[in-house]
BABALUM-488115 format. One record per residue (C-alpha): x, y, z; residue in one letter. Coordinates in nm, 2 decimals. Each point is the difference from the previous one (the first is absolute). Layout:
BEGIN
<rec east="X" north="Y" up="Z" res="A"/>
...
! end
This chain:
BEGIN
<rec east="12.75" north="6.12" up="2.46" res="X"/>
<rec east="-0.16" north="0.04" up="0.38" res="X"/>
<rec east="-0.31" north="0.23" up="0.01" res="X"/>
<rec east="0.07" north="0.35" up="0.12" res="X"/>
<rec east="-0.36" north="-0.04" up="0.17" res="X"/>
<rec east="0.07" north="-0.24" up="0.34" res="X"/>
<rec east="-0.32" north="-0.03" up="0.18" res="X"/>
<rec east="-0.28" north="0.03" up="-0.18" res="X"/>
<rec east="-0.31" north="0.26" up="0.21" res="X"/>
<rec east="-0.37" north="0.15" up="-0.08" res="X"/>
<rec east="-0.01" north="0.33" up="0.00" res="X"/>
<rec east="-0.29" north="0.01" up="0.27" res="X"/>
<rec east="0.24" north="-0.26" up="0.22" res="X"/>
<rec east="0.30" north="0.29" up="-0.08" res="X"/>
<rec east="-0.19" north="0.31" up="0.08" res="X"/>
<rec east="-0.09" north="-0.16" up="0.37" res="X"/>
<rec east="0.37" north="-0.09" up="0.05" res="X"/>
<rec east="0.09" north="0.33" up="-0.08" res="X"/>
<rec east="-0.28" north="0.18" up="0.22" res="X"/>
<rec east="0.13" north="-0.21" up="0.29" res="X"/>
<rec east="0.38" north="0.13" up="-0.07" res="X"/>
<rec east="-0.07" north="0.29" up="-0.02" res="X"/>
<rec east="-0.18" north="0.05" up="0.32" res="X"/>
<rec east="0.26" north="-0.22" up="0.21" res="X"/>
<rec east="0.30" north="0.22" up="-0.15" res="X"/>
<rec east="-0.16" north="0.31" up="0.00" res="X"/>
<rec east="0.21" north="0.29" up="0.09" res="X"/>
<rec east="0.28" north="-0.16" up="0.22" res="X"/>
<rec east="0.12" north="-0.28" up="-0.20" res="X"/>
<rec east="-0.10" north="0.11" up="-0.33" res="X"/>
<rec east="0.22" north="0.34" up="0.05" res="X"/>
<rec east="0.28" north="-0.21" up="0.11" res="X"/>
<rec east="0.03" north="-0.22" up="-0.28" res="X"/>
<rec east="0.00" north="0.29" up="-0.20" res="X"/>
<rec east="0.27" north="0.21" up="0.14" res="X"/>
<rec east="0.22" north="-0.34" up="-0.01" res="X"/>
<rec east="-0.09" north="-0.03" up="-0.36" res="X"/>
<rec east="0.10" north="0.38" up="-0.05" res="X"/>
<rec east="0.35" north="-0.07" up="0.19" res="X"/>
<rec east="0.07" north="-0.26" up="-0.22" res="X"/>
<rec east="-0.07" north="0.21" up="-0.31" res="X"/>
<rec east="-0.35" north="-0.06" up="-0.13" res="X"/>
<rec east="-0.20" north="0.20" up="-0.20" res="X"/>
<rec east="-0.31" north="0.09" up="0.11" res="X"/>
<rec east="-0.18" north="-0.15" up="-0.29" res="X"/>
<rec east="0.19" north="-0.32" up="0.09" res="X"/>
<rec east="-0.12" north="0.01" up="0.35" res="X"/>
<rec east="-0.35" north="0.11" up="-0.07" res="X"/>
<rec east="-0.02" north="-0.31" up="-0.22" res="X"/>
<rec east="0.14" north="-0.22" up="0.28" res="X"/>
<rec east="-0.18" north="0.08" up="0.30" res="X"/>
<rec east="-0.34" north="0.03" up="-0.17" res="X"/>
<rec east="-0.02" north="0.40" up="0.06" res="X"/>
<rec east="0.02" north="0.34" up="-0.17" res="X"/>
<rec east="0.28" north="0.20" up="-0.07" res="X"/>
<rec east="-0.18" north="0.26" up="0.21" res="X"/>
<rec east="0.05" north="-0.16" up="0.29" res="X"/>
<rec east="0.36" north="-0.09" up="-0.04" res="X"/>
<rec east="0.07" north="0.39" up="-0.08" res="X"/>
<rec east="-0.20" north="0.05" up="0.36" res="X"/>
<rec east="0.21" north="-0.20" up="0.18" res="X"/>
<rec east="0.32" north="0.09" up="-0.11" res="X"/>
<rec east="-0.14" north="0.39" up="0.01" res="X"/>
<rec east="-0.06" north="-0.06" up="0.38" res="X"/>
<rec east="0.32" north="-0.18" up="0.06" res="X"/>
<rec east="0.19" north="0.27" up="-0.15" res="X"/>
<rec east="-0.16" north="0.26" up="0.21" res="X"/>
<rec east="0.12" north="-0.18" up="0.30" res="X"/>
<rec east="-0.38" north="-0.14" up="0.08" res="X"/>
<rec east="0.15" north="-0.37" up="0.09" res="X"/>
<rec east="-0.08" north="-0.01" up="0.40" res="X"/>
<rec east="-0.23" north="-0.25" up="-0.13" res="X"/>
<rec east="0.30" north="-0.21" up="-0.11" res="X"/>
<rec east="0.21" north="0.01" up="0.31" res="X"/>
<rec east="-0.23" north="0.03" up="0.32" res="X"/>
<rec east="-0.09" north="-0.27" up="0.21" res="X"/>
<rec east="-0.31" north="-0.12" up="-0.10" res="X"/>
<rec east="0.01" north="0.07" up="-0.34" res="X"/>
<rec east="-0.11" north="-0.38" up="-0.13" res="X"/>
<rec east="-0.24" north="-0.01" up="0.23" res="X"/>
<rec east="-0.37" north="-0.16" up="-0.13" res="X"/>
<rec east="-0.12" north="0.34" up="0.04" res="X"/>
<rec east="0.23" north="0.15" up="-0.24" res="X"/>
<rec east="0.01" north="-0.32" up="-0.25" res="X"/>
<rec east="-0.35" north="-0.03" up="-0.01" res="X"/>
<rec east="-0.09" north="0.34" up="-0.06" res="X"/>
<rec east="0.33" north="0.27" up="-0.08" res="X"/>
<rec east="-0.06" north="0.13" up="0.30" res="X"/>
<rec east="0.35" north="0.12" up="0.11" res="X"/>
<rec east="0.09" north="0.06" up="0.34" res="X"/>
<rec east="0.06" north="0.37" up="-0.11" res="X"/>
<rec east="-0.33" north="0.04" up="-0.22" res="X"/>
<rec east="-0.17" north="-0.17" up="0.32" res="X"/>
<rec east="0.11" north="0.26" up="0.21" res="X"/>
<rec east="-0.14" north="0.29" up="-0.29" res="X"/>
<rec east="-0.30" north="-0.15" up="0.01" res="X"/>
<rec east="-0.07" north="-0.02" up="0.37" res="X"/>
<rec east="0.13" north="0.39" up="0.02" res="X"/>
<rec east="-0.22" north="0.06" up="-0.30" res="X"/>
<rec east="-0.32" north="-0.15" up="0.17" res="X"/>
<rec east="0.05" north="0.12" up="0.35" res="X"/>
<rec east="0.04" north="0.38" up="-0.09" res="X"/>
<rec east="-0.30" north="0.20" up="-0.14" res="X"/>
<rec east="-0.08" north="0.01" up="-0.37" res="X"/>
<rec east="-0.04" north="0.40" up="0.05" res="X"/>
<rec east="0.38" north="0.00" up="0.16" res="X"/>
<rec east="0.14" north="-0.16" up="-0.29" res="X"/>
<rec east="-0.19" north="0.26" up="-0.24" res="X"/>
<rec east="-0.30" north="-0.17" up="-0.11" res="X"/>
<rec east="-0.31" north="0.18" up="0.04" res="X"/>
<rec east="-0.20" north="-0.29" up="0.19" res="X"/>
<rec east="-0.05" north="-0.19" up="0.34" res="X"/>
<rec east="0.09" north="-0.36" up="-0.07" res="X"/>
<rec east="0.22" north="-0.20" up="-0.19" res="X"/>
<rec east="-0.07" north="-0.19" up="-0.32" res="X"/>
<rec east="0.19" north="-0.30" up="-0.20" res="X"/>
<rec east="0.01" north="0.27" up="-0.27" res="X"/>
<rec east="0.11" north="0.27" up="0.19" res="X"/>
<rec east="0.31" north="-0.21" up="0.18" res="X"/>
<rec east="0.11" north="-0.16" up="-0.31" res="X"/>
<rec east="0.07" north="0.39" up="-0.09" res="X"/>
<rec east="0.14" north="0.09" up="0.29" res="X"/>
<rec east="0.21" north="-0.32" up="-0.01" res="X"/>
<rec east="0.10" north="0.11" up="-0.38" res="X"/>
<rec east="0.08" north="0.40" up="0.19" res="X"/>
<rec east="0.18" north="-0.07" up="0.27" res="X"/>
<rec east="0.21" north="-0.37" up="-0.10" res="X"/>
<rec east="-0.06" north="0.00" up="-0.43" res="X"/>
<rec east="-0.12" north="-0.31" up="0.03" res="X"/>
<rec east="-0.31" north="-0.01" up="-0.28" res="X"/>
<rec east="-0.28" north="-0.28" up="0.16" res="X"/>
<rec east="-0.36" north="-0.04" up="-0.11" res="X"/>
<rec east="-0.29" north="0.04" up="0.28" res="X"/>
<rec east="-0.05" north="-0.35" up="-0.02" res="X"/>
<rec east="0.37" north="-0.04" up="0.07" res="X"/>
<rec east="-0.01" north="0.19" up="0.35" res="X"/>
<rec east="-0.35" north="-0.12" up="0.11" res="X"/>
<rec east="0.23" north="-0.36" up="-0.02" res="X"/>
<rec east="0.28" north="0.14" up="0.20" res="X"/>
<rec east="-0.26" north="0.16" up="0.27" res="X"/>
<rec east="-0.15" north="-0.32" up="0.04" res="X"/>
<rec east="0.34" north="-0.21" up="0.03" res="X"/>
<rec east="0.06" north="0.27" up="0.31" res="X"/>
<rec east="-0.34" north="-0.01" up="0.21" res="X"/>
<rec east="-0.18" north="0.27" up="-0.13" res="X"/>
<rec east="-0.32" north="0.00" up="-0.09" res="X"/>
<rec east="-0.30" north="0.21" up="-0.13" res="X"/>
<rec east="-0.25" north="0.02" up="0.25" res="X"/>
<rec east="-0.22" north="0.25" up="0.18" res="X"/>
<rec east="0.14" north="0.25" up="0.25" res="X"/>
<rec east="-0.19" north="0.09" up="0.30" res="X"/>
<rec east="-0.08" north="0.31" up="0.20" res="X"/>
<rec east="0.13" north="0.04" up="0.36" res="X"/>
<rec east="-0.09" north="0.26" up="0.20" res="X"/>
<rec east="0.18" north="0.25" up="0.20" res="X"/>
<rec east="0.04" north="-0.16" up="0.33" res="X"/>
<rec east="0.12" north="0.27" up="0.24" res="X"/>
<rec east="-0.21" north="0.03" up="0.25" res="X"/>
<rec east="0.17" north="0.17" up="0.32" res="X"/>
<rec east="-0.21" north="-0.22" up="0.24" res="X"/>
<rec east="0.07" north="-0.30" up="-0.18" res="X"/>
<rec east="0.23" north="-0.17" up="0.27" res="X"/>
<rec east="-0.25" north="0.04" up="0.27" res="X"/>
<rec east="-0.30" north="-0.10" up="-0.20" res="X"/>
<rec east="0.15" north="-0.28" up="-0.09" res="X"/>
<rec east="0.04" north="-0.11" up="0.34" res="X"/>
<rec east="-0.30" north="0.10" up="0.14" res="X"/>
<rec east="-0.12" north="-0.27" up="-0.25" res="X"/>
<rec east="0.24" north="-0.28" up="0.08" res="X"/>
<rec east="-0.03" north="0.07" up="0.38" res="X"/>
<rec east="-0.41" north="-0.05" up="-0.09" res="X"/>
<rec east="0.13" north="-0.35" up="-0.17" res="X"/>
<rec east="0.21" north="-0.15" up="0.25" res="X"/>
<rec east="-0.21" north="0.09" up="0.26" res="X"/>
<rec east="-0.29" north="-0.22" up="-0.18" res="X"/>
<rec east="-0.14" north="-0.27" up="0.25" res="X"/>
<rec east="-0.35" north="-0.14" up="0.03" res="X"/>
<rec east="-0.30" north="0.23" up="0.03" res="X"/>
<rec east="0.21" north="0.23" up="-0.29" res="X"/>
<rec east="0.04" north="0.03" up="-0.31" res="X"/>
<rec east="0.22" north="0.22" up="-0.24" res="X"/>
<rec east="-0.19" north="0.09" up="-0.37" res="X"/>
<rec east="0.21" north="0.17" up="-0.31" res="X"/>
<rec east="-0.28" north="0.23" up="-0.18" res="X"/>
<rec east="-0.03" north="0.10" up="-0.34" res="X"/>
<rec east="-0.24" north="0.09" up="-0.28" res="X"/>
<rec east="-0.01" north="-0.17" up="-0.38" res="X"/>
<rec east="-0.13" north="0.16" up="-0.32" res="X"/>
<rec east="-0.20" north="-0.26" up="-0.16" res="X"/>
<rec east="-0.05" north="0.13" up="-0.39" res="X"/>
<rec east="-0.26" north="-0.13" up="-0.28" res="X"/>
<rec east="0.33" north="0.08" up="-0.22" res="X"/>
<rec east="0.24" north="-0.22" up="0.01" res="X"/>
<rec east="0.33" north="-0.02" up="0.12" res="X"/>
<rec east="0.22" north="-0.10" up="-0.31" res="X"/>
<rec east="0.28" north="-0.26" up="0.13" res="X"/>
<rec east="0.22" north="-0.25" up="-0.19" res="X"/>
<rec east="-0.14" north="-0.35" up="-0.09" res="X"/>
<rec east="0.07" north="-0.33" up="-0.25" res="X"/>
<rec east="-0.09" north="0.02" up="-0.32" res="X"/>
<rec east="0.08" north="-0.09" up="-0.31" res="X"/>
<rec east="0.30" north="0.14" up="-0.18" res="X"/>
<rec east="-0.10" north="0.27" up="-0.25" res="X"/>
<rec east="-0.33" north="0.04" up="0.13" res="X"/>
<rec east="-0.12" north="0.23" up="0.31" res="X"/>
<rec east="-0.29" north="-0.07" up="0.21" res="X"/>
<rec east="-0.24" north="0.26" up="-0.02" res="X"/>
<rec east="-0.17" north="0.10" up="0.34" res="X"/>
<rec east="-0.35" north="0.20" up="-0.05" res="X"/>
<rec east="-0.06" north="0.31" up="0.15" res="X"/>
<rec east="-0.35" north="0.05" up="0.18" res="X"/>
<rec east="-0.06" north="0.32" up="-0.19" res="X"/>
<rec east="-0.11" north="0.22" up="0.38" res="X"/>
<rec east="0.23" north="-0.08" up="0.24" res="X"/>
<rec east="-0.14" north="-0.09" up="0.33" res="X"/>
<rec east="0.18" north="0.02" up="0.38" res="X"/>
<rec east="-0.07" north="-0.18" up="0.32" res="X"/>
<rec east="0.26" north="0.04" up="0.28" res="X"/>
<rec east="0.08" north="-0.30" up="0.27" res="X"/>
<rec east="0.09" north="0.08" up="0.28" res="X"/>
<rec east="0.21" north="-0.30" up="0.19" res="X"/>
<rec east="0.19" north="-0.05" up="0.29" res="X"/>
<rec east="0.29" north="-0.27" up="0.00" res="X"/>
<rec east="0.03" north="-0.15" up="0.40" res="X"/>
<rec east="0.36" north="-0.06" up="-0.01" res="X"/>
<rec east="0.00" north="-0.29" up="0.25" res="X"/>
<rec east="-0.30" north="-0.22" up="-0.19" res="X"/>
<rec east="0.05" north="0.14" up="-0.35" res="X"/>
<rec east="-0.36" north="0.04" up="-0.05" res="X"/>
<rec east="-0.19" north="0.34" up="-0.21" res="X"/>
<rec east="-0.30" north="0.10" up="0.16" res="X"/>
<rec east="-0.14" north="0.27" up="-0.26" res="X"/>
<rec east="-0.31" north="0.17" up="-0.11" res="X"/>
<rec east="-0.08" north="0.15" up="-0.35" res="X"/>
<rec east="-0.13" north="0.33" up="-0.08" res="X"/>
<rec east="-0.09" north="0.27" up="-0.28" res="X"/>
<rec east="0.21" north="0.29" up="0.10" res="X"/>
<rec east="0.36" north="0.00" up="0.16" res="X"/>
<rec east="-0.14" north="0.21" up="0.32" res="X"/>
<rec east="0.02" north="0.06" up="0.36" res="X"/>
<rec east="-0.34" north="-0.25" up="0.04" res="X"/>
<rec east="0.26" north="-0.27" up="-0.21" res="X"/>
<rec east="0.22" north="0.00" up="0.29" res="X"/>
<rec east="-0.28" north="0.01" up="0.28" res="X"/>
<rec east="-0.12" north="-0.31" up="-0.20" res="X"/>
<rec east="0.30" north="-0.19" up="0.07" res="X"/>
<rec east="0.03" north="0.10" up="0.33" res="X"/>
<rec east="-0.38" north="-0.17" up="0.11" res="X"/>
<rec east="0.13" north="-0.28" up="-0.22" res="X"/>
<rec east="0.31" north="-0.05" up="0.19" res="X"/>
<rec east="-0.24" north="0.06" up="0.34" res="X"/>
<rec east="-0.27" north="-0.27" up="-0.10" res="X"/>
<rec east="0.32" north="-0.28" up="-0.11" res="X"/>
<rec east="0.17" north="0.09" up="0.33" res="X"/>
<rec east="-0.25" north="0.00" up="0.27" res="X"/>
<rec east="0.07" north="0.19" up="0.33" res="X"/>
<rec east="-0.01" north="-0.29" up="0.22" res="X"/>
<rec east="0.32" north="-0.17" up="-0.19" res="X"/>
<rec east="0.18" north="0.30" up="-0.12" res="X"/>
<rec east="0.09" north="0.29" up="0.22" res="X"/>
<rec east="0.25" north="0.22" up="-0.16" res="X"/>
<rec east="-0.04" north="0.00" up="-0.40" res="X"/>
<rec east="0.25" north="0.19" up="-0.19" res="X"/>
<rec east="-0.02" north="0.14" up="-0.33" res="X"/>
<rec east="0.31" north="0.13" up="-0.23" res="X"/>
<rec east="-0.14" north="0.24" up="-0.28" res="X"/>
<rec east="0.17" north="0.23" up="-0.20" res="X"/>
<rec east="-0.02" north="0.38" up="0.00" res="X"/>
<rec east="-0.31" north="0.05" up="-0.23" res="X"/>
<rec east="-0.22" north="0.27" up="0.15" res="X"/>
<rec east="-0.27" north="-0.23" up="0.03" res="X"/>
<rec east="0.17" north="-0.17" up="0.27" res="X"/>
<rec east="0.00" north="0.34" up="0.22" res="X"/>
<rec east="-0.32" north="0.18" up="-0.04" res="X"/>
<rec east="-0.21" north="0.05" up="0.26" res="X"/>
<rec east="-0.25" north="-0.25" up="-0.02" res="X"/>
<rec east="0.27" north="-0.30" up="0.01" res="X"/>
<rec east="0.08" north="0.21" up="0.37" res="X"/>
<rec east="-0.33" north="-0.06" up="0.11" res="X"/>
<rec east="-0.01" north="-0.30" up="-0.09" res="X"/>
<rec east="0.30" north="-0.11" up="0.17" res="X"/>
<rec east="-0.13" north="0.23" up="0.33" res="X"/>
<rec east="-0.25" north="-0.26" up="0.06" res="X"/>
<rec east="0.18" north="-0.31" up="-0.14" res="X"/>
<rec east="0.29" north="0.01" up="0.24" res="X"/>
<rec east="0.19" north="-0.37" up="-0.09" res="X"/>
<rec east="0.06" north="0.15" up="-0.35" res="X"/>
<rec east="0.33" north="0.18" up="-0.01" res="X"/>
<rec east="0.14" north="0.20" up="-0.33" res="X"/>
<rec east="0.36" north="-0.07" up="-0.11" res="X"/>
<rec east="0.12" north="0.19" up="-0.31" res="X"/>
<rec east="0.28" north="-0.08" up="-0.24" res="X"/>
<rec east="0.28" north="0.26" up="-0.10" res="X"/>
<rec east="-0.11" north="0.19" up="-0.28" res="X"/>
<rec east="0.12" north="-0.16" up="-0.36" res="X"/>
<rec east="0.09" north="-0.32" up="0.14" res="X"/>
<rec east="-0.25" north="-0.27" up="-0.17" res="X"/>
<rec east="0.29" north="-0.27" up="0.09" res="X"/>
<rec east="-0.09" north="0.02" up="0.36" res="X"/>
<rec east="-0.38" north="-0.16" up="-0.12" res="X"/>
<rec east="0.01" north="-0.35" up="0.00" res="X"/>
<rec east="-0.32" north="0.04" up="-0.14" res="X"/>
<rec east="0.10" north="0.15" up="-0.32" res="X"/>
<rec east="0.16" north="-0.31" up="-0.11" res="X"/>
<rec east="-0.33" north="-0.20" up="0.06" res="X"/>
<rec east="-0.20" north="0.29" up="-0.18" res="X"/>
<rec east="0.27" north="-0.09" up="-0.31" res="X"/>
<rec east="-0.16" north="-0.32" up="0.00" res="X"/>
<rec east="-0.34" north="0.12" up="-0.04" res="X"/>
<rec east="0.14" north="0.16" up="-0.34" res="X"/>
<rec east="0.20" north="-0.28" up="-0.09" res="X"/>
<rec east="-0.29" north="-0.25" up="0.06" res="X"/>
<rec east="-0.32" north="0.18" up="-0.08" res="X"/>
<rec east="0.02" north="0.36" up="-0.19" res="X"/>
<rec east="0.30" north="-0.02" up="-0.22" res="X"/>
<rec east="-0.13" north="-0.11" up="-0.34" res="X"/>
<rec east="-0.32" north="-0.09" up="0.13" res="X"/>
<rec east="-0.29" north="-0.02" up="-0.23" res="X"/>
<rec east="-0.31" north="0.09" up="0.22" res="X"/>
<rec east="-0.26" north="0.20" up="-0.11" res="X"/>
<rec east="-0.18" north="0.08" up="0.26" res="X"/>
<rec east="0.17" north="0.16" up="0.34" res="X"/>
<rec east="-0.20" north="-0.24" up="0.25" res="X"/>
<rec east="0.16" north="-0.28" up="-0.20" res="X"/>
<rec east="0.31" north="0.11" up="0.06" res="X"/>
<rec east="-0.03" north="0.12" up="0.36" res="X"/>
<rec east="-0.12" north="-0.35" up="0.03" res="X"/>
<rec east="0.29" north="-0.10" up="-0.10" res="X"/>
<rec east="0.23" north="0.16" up="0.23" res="X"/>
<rec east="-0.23" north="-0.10" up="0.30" res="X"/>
<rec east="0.05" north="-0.42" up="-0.11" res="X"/>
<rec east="0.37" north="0.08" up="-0.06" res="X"/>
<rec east="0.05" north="0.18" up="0.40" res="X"/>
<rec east="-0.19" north="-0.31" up="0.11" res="X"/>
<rec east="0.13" north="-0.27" up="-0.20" res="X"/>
<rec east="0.39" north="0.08" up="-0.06" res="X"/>
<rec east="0.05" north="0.08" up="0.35" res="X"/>
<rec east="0.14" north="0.10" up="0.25" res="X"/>
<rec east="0.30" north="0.15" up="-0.06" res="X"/>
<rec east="0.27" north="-0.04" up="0.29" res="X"/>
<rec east="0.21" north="0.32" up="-0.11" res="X"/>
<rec east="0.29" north="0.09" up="0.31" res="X"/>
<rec east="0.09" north="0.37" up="0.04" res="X"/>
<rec east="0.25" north="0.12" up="-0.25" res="X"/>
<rec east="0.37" north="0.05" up="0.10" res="X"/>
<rec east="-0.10" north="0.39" up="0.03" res="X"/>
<rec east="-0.11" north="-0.12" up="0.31" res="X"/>
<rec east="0.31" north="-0.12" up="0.11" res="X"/>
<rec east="0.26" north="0.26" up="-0.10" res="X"/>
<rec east="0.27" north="0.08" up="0.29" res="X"/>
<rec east="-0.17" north="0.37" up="0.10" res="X"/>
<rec east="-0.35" north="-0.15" up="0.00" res="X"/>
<rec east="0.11" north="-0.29" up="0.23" res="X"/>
<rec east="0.12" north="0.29" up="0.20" res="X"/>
<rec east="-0.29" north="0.17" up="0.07" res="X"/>
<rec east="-0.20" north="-0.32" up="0.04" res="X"/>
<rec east="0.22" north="-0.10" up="0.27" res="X"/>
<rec east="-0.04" north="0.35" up="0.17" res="X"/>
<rec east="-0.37" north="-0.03" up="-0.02" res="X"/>
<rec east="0.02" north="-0.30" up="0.20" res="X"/>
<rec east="0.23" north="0.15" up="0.27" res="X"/>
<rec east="-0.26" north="0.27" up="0.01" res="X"/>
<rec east="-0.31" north="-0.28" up="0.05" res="X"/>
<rec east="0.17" north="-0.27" up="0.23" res="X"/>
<rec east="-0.03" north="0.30" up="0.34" res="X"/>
<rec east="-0.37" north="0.06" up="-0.12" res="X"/>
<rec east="-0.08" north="-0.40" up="0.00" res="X"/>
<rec east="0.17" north="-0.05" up="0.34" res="X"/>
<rec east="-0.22" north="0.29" up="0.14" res="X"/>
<rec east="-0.29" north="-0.17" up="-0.16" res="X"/>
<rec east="0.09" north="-0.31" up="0.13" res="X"/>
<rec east="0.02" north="0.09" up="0.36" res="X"/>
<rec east="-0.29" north="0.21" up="-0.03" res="X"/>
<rec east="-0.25" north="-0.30" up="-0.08" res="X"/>
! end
């Protein structure tokens, strides 16, 4: 009499095979094998006992196809690696992407973002599918999304924006020798660190102390856009004397005899218009003041180099003392430079070409007078 057992297989070596079977028929396949088994008059117990799955999940599947829920079976697409590997249906996909880009408070929940949780309920309101949190956080994965931190932008609607953008790409293309063109900005250097993302062991977190007082120096740079260099001074209060600091720093690094017309783009902090900075200018005459539209850190090039500084010296940092870590940032501007940053494509944008274009129309009659004059 033959054995009714044919192949004999651990139960550790079985419980892999039927891990792996289940993820590569999940969904898809597996609710097509059972609808065929249902057509050709299974019982669900029968079929549950066949296909290694509950009789939960055939009563789901036939539930759904009943209710006419079977675009999942007939569009294009449907046995797509997507949709074997993770039940994603072309129609669930399309849910979950209207789920995720409306807001949670739209849809009636009483918060700003959206959680695995809370889409896995939504998914269950709106479709009546029932999925675990662990269950979408797979399916947002398989489609690109990811959890990570948003950032702030700021209002950029400055009604001079067009022509201050101009005045400062005029400034740049105009650059020759004896000139130069300098992107200005101030950095908060902090005791406390900045808490970024790091390796580290999984299951453990790396702890980063906290100085107790916080301390504060502010650097004061300025990025030349043509050598990529940051001359910058250091000081104990974010001040108008900050910003005349720089200034004489930028005067002793380009001497008069070699460097004519220096121009400086700044923001529109009030330091850079109070009086004092005037005077100052009144009897430094190469120096010239170009401001950026209001909002718009993109137009820096600077700022990405100051992003740097936080990247390679304050985030996580361990220092306990603040000339340590002012020391720090000094080696980093001297060592990891310069950075060779272009203008960003704001500069570039059809209306701003524009009005560069006319402010060269407008200067070519000047030079010509000039020209015959000497």
């Amino acid at each position: 009499m033959p054995r009714t057992t044919i192949v004999e297989i651990p139960p550790a070596a079985q419980a892999r095979m039927l891990a792996e079977l289940r993820r590569a028929r999940y969904g898809y396949w597996l609710a097509l094998h059972l609808l065929l088994l249902c057509a050709a008059g299974r019982t669900p117990s029968e079929i549950a006992a066949v296909l290694f799955c509950s009789r939960s999940t055939v009563y789901r599947v036939v539930r759904a196809y009943r209710a006419g829920d079977s675009e999942w079976l007939e569009e294009e697409g449907a046995g797509s690696p997507l949709a074997r590997r993770t039940g994603l249906s072309p129609a669930l996909r399309r849910s979950v992407l209207a789920i995720l880009k409306a807001a949670p408070r739209a849809c009636g929940w009483c918060r700003t973002r959206w959680s695995c949780a809370t889409v896995a309920l939504e998914v269950r309101a709106r479709r009546g599918v029932v999925v675990s949190a662990e269950t979408v956080r797979r399916w947002l994965h398989a489609l690109g999304w990811e959890w990570k931190r948003a950032k702030l932008v700021a209002k950029d609607d400055d009604p001079q924006r067009v022509e201050k953008l101009a005045r400062i790409r005029y400034a740049f293309e105009q650059l020759r020798a004896g000139m130069a063109l300098f992107f200005a900005d101030e950095l908060d250097i902090a005791l406390l660190p900045k808490v970024g993302y790091q390796w580290m062991p999984k299951g453990e977190q790396v702890e980063v102390p906290t100085p107790g007082t916080n301390e504060k120096r502010y650097l004061a740079g300025a990025l030349d856009i043509a050598t990529g260099t940051t001359p910058h001074c250091v000081w104990y209060r974010k001040t108008t004397g900050l910003f005349l600091d720089r200034l004489a720093t930028l005067d002793r690094a380009y001497p008069a005899p070699a460097f004519s017309c220096l121009s400086v783009v700044v923001d529109n902090s009030k330091i850079h218009y109070a009086g004092e900075v005037q005077t100052w200018l009144a009897a430094h005459p190469r120096f010239a003041l170009l401001y950026l539209p209001t909002y718009c850190p993109k137009a820096n090039p600077i700022e990405r180099a100051f992003g740097d500084v936080h990247d390679k010296c304050t985030r996580n940092h361990t220092r306990k003392r603040m000339w340590h870590l002012v020391r720090d940032v000094e080696q980093h501007l001297a060592v990891n430079g310069p950075w060779a940053y272009a203008l960003s494509d704001l500069y570039y944008t059809p209306e701003v070409t524009a009005a560069v274009q006319a402010l060269w129309a407008a200067a070519t009659p000047q030079e010509e007078t000039s020209q015959l004059a000497a």
